[in-house]
C-alpha positions in Angstrom: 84.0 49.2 29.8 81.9 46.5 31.2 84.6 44.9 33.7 85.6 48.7 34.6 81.7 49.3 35.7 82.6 46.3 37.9 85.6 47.4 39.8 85.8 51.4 39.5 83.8 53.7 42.4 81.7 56.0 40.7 83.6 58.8 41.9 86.3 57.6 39.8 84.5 57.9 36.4 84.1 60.9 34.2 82.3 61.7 31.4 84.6 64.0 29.3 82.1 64.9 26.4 80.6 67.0 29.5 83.6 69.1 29.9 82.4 73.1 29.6 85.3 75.2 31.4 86.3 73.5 34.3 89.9 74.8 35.1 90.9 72.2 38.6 90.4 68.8 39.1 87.8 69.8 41.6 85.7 71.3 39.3 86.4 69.1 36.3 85.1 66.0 38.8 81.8 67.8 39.8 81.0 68.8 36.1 81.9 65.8 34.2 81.1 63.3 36.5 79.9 60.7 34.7 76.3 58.0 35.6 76.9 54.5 35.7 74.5 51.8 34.0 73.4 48.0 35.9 76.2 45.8 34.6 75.4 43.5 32.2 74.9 40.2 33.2 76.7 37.4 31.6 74.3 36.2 28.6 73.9 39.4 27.8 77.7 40.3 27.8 77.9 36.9 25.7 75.5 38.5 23.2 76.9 41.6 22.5 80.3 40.1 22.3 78.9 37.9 19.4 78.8 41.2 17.2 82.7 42.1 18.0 85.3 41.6 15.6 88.6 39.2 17.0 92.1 38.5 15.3 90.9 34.9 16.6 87.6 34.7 17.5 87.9 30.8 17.8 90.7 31.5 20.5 89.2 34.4 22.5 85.8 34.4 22.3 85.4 31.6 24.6 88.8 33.2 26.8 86.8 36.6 26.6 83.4 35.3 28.3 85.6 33.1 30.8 87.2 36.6 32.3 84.1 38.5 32.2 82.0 35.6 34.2 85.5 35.6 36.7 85.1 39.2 37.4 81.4 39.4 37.2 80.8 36.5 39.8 84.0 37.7 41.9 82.6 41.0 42.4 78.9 40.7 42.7 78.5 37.5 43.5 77.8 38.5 47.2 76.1 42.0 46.2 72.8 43.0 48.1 72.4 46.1 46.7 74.0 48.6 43.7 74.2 52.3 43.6 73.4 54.1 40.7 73.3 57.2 39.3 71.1 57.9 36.8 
C-alpha cells in the first residue's frame, strides 16, 4: 500500500468497505472514494517492516527497504507540496 500511495492519483483509489448501493462506476467513484494518508517516510517504513513476517527475512528485508527508498526518493524527491484528503 505504501509504494501505491506513491504512484496512484487519488482519483484512482477506492475505499470498498464504503460501498452502500452504488449501481455505475460513476456513482461507485463518488461514494467509495477513498482519503489518502502522508506517506511514510523511510525510517518509518523501515520500522514497521521490522514487525512483518518474510520466507527470508535475511534476503529481503534489506531488498524490501532498498525498493521502498527507490520509489520514495524517485517520486517525492522533488515534491513542493502534497494533496490530501482527509
Amino acid at each position: 500500500a505504501s509504494v501505491a500511495g506513491l504512484i496512484k492519483s487519488s482519483g484512482k483509489v477506492l475505499d470498498l468497505g464504503q460501498y452502500d448501493k452504488a449501481s455505475n462506476l460513476d456513482e461507485l467513484k463518488k461514494e467509495c472514494k477513498a482519503g489518502r494518508a502522508p506517506p511514510l517516510t523511510p525510517a518509518e517504513f523501515d520500522r514497521q517492516l521490522e514487525t512483518k513476517s518474510f520466507t527470508s527475512k535475511k534476503a529481503d528485508l534489506a531488498q524490501v527497504q532498498a525498493l521502498y527508498l527507490h520509489a520514495y526518493e524517485s517520486r517525492l524527491g522533488c515534491v513542493t507540496e502534497l494533496w490530501l484528503r482527509e
